[in-house]
C-alpha positions, -999 to 999 in steps of 0.1 A, spaced: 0 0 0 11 35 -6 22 61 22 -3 80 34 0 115 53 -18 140 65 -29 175 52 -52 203 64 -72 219 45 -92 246 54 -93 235 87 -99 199 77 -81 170 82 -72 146 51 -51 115 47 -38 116 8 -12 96 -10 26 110 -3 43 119 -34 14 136 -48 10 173 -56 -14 195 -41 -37 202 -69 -39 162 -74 -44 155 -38 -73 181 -37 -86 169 -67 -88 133 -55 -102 144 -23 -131 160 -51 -123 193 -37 -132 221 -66 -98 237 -69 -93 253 -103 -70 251 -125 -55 247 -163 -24 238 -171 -20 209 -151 -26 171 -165 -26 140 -148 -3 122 -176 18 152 -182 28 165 -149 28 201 -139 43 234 -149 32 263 -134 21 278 -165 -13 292 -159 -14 302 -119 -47 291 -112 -42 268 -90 -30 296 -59 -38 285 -24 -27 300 7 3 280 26 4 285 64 37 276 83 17 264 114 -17 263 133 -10 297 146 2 315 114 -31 335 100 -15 351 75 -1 329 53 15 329 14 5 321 -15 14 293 -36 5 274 -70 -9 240 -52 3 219 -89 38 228 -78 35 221 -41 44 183 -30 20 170 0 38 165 33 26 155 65 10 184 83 8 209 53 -21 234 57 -38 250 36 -66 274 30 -88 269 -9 -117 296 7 -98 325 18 -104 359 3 -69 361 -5 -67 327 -26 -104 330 -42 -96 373 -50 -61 360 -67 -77 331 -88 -106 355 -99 -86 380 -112 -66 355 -129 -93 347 -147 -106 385 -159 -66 386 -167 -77 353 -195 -108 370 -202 -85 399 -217 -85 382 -250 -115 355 -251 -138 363 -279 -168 353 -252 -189 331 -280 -201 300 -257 -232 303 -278 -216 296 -311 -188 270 -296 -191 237 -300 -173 233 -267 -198 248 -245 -217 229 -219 -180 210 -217 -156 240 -214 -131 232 -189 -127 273 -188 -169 281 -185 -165 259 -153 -139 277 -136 -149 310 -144 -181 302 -125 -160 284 -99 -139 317 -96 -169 338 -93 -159 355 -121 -193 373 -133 -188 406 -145 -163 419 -175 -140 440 -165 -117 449 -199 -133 474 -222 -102 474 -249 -94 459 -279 -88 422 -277 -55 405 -292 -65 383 -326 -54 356 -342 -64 342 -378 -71 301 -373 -55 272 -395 -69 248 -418 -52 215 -399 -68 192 -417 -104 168 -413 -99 155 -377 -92 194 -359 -112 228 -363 -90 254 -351 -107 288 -332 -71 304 -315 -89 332 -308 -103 311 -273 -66 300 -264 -56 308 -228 -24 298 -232 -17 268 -208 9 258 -232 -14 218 -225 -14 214 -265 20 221 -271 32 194 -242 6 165 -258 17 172 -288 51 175 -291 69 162 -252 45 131 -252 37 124 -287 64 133 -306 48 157 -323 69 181 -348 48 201 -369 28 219 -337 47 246 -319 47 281 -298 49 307 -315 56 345 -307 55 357 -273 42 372 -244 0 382 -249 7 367 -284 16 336 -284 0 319 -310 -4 278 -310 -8 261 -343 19 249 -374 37 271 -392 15 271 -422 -20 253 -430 -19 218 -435 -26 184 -417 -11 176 -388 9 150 -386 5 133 -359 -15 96 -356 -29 114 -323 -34 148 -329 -75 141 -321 -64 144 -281 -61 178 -287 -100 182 -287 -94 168 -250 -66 179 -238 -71 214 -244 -100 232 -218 -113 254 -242 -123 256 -277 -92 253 -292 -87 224 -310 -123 205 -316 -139 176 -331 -144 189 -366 -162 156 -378 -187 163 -342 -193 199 -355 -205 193 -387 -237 178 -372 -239 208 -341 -246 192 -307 -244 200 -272 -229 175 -244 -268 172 -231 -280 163 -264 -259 131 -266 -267 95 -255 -238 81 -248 -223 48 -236 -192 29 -224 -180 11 -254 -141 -6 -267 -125 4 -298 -127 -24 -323 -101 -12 -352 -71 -29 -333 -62 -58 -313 -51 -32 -277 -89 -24 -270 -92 7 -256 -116 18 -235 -140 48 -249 -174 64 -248 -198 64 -279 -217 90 -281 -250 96 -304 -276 120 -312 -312 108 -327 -300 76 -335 -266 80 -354 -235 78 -340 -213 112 -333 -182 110 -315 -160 90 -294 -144 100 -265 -115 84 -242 -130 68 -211 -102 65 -186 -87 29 -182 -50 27 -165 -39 -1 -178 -46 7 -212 -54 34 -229 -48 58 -201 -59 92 -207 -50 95 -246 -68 76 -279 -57 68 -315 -69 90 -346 -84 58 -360 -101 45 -328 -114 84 -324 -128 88 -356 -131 57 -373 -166 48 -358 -178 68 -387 -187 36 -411 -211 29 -394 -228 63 -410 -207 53 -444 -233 57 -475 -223 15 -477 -241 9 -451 -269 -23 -456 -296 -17 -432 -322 -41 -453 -318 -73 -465 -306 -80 -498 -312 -112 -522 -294 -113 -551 -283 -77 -547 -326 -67 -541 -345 -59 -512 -361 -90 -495 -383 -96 -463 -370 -125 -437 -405 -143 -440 -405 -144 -478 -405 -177 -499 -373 -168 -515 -355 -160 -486 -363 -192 -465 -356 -210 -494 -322 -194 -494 -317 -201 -457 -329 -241 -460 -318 -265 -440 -287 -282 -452 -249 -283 -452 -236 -254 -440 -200 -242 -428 -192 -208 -410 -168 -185 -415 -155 -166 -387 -143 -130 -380 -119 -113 -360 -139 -79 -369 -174 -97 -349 -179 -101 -312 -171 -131 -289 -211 -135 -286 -216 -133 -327 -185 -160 -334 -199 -184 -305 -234 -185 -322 -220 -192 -350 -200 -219 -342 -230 -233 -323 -250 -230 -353 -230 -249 -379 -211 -271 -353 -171 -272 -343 -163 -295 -375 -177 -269 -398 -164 -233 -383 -136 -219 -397 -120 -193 -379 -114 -163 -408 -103 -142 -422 -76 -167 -441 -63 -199 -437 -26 -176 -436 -36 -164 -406 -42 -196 -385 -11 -206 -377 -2 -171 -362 -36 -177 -342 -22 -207 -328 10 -191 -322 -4 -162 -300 -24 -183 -279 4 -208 -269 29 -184 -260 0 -158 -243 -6 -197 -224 32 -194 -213 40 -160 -205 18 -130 -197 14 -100 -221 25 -65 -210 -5 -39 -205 5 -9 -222 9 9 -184 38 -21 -181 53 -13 -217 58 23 -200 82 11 -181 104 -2 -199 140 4 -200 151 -13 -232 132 -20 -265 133 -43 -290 110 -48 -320 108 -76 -341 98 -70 -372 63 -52 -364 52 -19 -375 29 -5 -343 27 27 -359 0 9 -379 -14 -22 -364 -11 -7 -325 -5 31 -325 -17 33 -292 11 6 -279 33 32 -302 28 61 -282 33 37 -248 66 25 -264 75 63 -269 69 74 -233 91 43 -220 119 56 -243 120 88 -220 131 67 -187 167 72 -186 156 107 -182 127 102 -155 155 77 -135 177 114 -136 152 132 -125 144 108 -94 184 111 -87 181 144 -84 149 137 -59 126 158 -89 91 142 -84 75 127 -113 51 146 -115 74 176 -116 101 165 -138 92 179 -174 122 201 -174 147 173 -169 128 153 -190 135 183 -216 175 184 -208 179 143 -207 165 139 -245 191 133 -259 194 104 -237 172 79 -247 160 45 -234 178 21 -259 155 7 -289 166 -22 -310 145 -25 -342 150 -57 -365 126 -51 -398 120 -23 -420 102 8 -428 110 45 -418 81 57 -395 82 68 -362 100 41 -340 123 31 -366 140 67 -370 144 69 -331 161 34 -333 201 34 -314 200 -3 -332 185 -6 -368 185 -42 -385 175 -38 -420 157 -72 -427 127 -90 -440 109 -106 -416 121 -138 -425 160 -126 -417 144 -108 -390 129 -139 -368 164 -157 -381 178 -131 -361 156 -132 -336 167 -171 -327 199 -157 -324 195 -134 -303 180 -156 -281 209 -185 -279 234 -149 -275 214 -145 -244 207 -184 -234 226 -209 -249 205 -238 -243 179 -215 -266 175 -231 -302 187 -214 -337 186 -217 -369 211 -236 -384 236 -214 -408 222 -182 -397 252 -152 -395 246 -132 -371 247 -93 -379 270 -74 -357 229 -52 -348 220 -88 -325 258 -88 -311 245 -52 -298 210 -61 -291 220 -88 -270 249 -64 -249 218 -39 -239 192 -64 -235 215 -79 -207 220 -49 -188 183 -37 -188 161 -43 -153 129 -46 -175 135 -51 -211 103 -52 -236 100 -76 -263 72 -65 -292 65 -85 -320 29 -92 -339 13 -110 -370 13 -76 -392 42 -93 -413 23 -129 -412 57 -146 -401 50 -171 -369 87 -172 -363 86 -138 -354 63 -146 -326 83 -180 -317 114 -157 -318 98 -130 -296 93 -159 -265 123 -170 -271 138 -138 -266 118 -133 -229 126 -166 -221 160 -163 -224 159 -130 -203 137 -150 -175 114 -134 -153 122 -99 -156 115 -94 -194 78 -82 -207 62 -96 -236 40 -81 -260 26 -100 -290 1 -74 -314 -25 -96 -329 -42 -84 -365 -75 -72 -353 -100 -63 -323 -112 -98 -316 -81 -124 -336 -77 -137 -296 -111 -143 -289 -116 -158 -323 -86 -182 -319 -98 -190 -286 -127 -208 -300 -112 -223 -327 -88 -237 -302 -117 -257 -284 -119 -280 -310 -107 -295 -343 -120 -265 -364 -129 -276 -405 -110 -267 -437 -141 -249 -460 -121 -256 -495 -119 -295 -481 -159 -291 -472 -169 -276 -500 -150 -304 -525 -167 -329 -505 -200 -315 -502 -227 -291 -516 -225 -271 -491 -235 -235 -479 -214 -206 -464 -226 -187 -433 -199 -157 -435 -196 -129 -405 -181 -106 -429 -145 -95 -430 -139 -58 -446 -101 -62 -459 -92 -68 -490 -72 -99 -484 -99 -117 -467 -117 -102 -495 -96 -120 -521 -96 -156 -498 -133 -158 -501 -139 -152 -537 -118 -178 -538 -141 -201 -523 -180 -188 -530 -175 -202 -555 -178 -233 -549 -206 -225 -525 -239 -232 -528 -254 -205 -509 -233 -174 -499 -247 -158 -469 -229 -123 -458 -238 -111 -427 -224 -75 -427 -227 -42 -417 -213 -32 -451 -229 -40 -486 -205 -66 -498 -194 -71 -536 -188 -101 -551 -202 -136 -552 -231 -128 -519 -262 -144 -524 -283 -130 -492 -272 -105 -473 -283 -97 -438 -277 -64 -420 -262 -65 -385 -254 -43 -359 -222 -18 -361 -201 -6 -330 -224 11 -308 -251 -4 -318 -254 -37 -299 -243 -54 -266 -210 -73 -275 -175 -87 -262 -144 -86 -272 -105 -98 -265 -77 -81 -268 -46 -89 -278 -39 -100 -241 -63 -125 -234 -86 -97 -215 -126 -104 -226 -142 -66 -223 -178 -56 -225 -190 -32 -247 -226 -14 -246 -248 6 -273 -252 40 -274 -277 38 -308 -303 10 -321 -296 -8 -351 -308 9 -382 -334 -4 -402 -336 -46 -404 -304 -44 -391 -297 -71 -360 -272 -83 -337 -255 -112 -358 -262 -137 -329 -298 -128 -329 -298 -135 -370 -286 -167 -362 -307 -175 -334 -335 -165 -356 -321 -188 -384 -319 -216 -360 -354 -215 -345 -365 -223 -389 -339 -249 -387 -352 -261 -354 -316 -260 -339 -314 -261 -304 -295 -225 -303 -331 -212 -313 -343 -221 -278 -320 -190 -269 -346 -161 -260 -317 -130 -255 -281 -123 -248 -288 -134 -210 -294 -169 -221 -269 -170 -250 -238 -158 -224 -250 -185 -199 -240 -208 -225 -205 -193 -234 -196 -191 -193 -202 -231 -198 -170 -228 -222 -154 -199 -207 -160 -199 -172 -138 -167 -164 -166 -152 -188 -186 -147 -157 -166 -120 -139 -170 -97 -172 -207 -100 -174 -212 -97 -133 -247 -80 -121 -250 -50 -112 -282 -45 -85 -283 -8 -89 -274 2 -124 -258 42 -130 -277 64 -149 -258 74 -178 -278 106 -181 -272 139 -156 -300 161 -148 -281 188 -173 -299 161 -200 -331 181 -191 -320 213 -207 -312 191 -238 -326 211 -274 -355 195 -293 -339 194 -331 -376 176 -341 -393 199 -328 -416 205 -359 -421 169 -360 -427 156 -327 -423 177 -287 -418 140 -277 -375 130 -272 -372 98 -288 -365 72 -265 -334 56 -257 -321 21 -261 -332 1 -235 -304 -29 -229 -319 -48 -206 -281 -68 -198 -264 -35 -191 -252 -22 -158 -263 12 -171 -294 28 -180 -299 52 -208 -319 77 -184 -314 96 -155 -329 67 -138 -306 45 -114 -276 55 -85 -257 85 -93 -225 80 -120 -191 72 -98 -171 99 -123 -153 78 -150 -182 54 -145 -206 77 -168 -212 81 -202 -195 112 -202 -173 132 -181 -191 149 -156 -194 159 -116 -217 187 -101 -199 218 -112 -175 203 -137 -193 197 -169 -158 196 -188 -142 164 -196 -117 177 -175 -139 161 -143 -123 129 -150 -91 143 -132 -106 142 -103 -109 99 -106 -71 92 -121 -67 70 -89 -96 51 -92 -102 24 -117 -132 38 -135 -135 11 -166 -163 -19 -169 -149 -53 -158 -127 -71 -175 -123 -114 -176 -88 -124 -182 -95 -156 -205 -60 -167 -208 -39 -177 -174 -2 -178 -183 13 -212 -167 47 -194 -161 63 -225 -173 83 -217 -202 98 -237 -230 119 -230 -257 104 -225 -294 126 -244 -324 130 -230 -361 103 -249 -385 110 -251 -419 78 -238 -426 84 -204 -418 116 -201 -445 101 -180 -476 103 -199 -503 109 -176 -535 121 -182 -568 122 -143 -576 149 -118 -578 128 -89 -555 108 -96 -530 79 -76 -519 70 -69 -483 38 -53 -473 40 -16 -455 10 6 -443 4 35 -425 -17 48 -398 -41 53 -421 -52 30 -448 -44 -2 -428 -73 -9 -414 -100 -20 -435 -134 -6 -411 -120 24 -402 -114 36 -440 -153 38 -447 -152 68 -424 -149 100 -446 -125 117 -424 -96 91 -420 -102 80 -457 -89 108 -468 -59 112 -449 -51 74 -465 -19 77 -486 -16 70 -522 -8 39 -535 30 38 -531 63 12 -536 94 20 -518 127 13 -521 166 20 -521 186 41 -542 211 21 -553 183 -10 -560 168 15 -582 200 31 -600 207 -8 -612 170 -9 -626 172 26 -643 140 40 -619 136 74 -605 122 93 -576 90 97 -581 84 73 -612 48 60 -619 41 24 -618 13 4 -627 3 -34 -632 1 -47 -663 -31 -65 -649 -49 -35 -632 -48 5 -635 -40 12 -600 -12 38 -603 19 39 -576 46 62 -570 80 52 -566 103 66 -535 136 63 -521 141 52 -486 171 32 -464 143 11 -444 138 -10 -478 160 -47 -475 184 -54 -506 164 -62 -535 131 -55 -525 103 -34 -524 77 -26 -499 40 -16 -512 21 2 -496 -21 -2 -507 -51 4 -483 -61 -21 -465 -99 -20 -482 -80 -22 -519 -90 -57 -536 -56 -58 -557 -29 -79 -548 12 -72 -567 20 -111 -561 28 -123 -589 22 -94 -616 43 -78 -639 48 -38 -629 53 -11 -656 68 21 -652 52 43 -677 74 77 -687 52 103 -701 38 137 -699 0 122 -697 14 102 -666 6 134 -643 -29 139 -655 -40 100 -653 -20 98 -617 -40 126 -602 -71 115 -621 -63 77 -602 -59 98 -568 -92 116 -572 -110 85 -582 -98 63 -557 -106 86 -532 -140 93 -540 -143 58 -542 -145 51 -580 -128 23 -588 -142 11 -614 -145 45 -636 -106 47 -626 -92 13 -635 -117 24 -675 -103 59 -680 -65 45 -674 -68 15 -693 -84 36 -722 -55 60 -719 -29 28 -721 -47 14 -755 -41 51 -771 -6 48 -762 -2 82 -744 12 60 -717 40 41 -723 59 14 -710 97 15 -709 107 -8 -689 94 -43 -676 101 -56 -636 99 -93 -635 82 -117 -616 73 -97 -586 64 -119 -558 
């Protein structure tokens, strides 16, 4: 347990943690002492001088100084006075000294009813304008689709500058000026960079930096229905809120979970939620491409009983995958998305069965790095930003020397930079990690789990290699820090589709024993929970089913493009194709049937360490659209299956705790349920008013330890929907519950045996490949998940269809910066660049992860003309609009008339 001591405040005696500040221990007694500048996750400052209390040396001393209580550590019989006139006339002034320059337009900002800064003014008692002179403008930026910029309402706590830059690495979002002119924003318009730049909207208290997406459809906080939900556009699983307004979907927000996500989101798990609002949405049921009803003919005839196999997906819940698999029976359910995919599957749960996997709070404290081979800057940004922040120990271990407390220590943090926890990166690519890298291995993955073995027996020499392999001088280093580290971090993940990275990974930790972390990134939100099924019995082969039988397919639908691509293989085959999707799906679909999209059901998933999380709606389903368990509950009750005897998701979870009995800690009853709504709801605007005076109802989910009213106990903080406390309507109030575990339960379904073993080199995972170059897969943030790209906003920050690789590779082959490529099979255009992260003789693509065209195997063109300009940003404008089809027939008509031409041939890519 931590040290307590005690404080007095006001006259009142506390106990509060020791090593605390003030402000914090104030705030976590949920005292109401305002402030700004200060952030749980970035420390304090000073900066904004809000925070003033009045010290006293003793009992007797009645006078007293003041003092900024985020820069004043706790110490056992501190006193202190919040309600004096001196501290309360000091803090009010303050604020009419910020009010100088605020353009006062709460009625016209999307952040009002939330502003961090409306709250303390009224906290301050700050009611009447004093300044009468002309305020201090700014003109705003254009920072792209995520942000809406309004600099006229900064304050200048200096909060976005320290997110953006100190703890997200930020470079293109600065101070600028001085003095009552500083001026926060990029040197000129453009996007920002950063994978995380949508924190802003909550980091900063005012109206800043907002939700530009959120104010194109203008809503109040009291308007929203919101609800605790997980991010499903990457295996971590964050913990968030999803909020709605008359049944659609608006925002997401970060709901506070320690050993997560913390206080800070992804761009993609922020704003991707938007496909569920994507003009591809099904919300009827579709028969050969036209509307049907469930109780027609033609439908039931579709849906006969018969032979049927199901096709899993790491995209659908625990609960929709279970039914499923009921449904068809464990010999016919194939866990999707690919049959390339399964053997990673096994791999992660085997070693996750051995040895735990580091929450990203653990990966924070890290003192060495090493990457195998992974790129978390696209398949785990959030486990990116974690990895950055353990990088800066070296300097939070000098600060502690120097007896700075953490919470204190940004300016040693600052002066120790250039001091940097060690990272070892064995792979490829030239993003983030990779350029912060002390030890850079330029490999393919197969050289790079190769490697990886070696490592291993450098480290134990009872630890299995393969046979032949030379070790580089990089895993002669790797090994030197990875001995002297206290807690070194191994990452690897399936984003390269290599199991011997993963095997090479454990070995790695084994060989360190207990006192290295493991962290193994699966592919998508629910790949564990899917394997975990599939692991509980002998799961089918549906090309082996198929051959043998005339037999149906059952799909829970898989958005990429390479799942895509497996099951046209397949269909067919088939002789019924039944999608169910939230997205209209092309190709060979008989029936489709709409189901529920994030927020819009009761569901569970498991992240990428074994953790089962509950997720509740915020919406109901549009239009026909269902739950995919309750489709094929419905289908089984016509089939006369015994899963039709299952009534609702009660029943349905009571038989998956049968399997899963650690299943029953994540669903637990709740006899009191919180309301999710605040009496502020009552003030709440009536956008229908012409139609109806009536609110529509909310969703009522009956299984749900919340209630969509203001019925039911009051919210415990985090524990709401929203941020929110009496007199803190900012998301800001969350502050107040940093200590306390505010997140829904969690059921750990996998329990490491601690029992290791050592992992030995299969054949299986050598490459083998009869062609001179060898291409390697390479995405970025966004475009590299397949869901999150039918959301407007992130599709179009998705990058072009590109190929990479090295100068010299590309002097041999006569190529050139900047050189247009195309297939000789397909239109899709890509632009050649330089870069040293590219392995000898090969070349990484990069294509969205939603694109259905695969380079294996095709002959590439480059074409060298002046018409190549025009028909490249035609392709770019086409593909981002979405128009495929009109892109590949304007640049294949251009290719017959010869105004593109092709000078030189690159063989037998593959």
């Amino acid at each position: 347990m931590s040290e307590k001591v005690q404080i007095h405040i006001d006259d009142k005696s506390y106990q509060v943690e020791a090593g605390q500040n003030l402000l914090q221990a104030c705030l976590s007694l949920k005292l109401d002492l305002p402030y700004f500048c200060w952030h749980p996750a970035m420390g304090s400052v000073g900066a904004c001088r809000q925070c003033a209390v009045t010290l006293y040396k003793d009992k007797d001393d009645d006078r007293g100084k003041l003092a900024m209580a985020c820069m004043t550590p706790v110490s056992d019989g501190l006193r202190v006075g919040l309600g004096g006139k001196q501290e309360q006339g000091f803090r009010e002034q303050n604020i009419a000294a910020l009010m100088t320059r605020h353009p006062h337009d709460c009625p016209v900002c999307s952040e009002g009813g939330e502003c961090h800064l409306q709250d303390m003014t009224v906290m301050t008692g700050h009611h009447a304008r004093h300044y009468q002179g002309q305020k201090v403008t700014f003109n705003n930026q254009y920072l792209g689709p995520l942000i809406k910029h309004e600099m006229n309402r900064c304050i200048t706590c200096y909060r976005c500058v320290r997110f953006y830059h100190d703890y997200a690495g930020g470079s293109d979002l600065c101070a600028q000026a001085s003095k009552n002119h500083v001026y926060f924003g990029r040197q000129q318009d453009g996007v920002l960079e950063s994978p995380f730049a949508g924190n802003l909207v909550e980091v900063c208290p005012t109206g800043v930096f907002t939700d530009k997406p959120f104010n194109a459809h203008f809503s109040r906080k009291w308007d929203l229905q919101s609800a605790p939900s997980v991010c499903g556009h990457c295996a971590v699983g964050c913990n968030t809120f999803i909020s709605s307004r008359y049944n659609s979907l608006r925002r997401v927000n970060n709901r506070l979970n320690p050993q997560l996500n913390g206080h800070f989101l992804c761009d993609i798990g922020r704003y991707g939620f938007a496909y569920a609002n994507s003009p591809k949405r099904l919300n009827e049921i579709k028969l050969n491409g036209k509307p049907a009803d469930w109780s027609s003919k033609a439908v039931q005839e579709a849906l006969a009983e018969g032979n049927w196999i199901g096709i899993g997906s790491a995209q659908a819940s625990l609960e929709d995958n279970f039914a499923l698999q009921q449904l068809v029976g464990e010999e016919n359910f194939v866990p999707g998305p690919e049959p390339a995919m399964w053997p990673l599957m096994a791999m992660h749960l085997a070693i996750a069965g051995q040895k735990p996997m580091a929450s990203l709070a653990q990966i924070e404290e890290a003192d060495a790095v090493l990457i195998l081979c992974e790129n978390l800057n696209q398949s785990a940004p959030r486990i990116a930003l974690s990895v950055r922040q353990a990088l800066t120990n070296k300097a939070k271990d000098k600060a502690e020397e120097l007896q700075v407390p953490r919470w204190q220590d940004a300016a040693v943090r600052q002066l120790q930079s250039d001091n940097p926890v060690p990272l070892i990166y064995f792979g490829y690519g030239e993003q983030a990690l990779q350029r912060q890298a002390c030890v850079f291995c330029v490999c393919d993955d197969e050289e790079a789990a190769r490697q990886g073995f070696a490592l291993a027996n450098l480290l134990h020499n009872r630890a299995p290699q393969k046979a032949g392999t030379k070790v580089s001088a990089q895993t002669h280093q790797a090994a030197d820090i990875l001995r002297q580290a206290k807690k070194p971090l191994i990452v690897s993940g399936w984003s390269a589709g290599n199991p011997g990275l993963l095997a090479a990974a454990a070995n790695i930790a084994e060989a360190l024993g207990d006192k290295a972390m493991l962290c193994l990134v699966a592919d998508k939100a629910n790949s564990v929970g899917l394997g975990l099924l599939a692991q509980k019995d002998q799961c089918g082969n549906p090309e082996e089913c198929l051959a043998s039988a005339n037999a149906g397919l059952l799909v829970l639908a898989d958005h990429s493009a390479k799942s895509r691509r497996w099951m046209s293989k397949i269909t067919e085959q088939a002789r019924q194709v039944v999608h169910l999707s939230a997205l209209q799906q092309e190709g060979n679909s008989s029936l489709q049937l709409p189901i529920a999209a994030e927020g819009e059901c009761s569901a569970t998933r498991v992240n990428y360490q074994g953790y089962a999380q509950p997720l509740w709606p915020a919406v109901t389903p549009p239009g026909q659209s269902l739950p995919a368990w309750q489709w094929l509950v419905n289908l089984a009750k016509t089939w006369g299956h015994t899963l039709g005897q299952v009534e609702d998701l009660r029943q349905l979870r009571a038989r998956m705790i049968s399997v899963f009995p650690a299943l029953q800690a994540c669903w637990a009853d709740i006899d009191d349920p919180i309301a999710l709504q605040t009496p502020r709801v009552s003030g709440r605007t009536a956008m229908l008013a012409n139609q109806s005076v009536h609110e529509p109802k909310p969703p009522i989910e009956t299984e749900a330890p919340y209630r969509q009213s203001m019925e039911g106990q009051v919210g415990k903080g985090n524990s709401q929907a929203y941020s929110w406390w009496p007199g803190w309507n900012s998301n800001q109030s969350q502050h107040k519950f940093s200590q306390e575990r505010g997140d829904l339960s969690a059921a750990l379904l996998i329990t490491p045996s601690g029992q290791g073993f050592w992992w030995k080199w299969q054949s299986a995972w050598q490459k083998i490949n009869g062609y001179h170059w060898h291409l390697l897969p390479y995405k970025g943030v966004f475009g590299g998940e397949s869901l999150s790209l039918e959301a407007a906003p992130i599709a179009e920050l998705c990058p072009a269809p590109g190929l990479f690789i090295r100068a010299d590779d590309a002097a041999l082959l006569g190529l050139s910066e900047g050189d247009l490529v195309c297939c000789d099979e397909d239109s899709t255009l890509f632009e050649l660049r330089f870069t040293d992260g590219v392995p000898p003789h090969s070349l990484l693509y990069q294509i969205p992860a939603n694109h259905g065209f695969s380079l294996r195997g095709c002959e590439l063109v480059v074409l060298a003309d002046e018409a190549q300009r025009h028909a490249y940003q035609l392709a770019r404008d086409t593909q981002r609009a979405g128009q495929a089809k009109d892109q590949q027939a304007k640049l294949r008509q251009l290719l017959d008339q010869d105004r593109l031409i092709p000078v030189r041939f690159i063989e037998g890519m593959g």
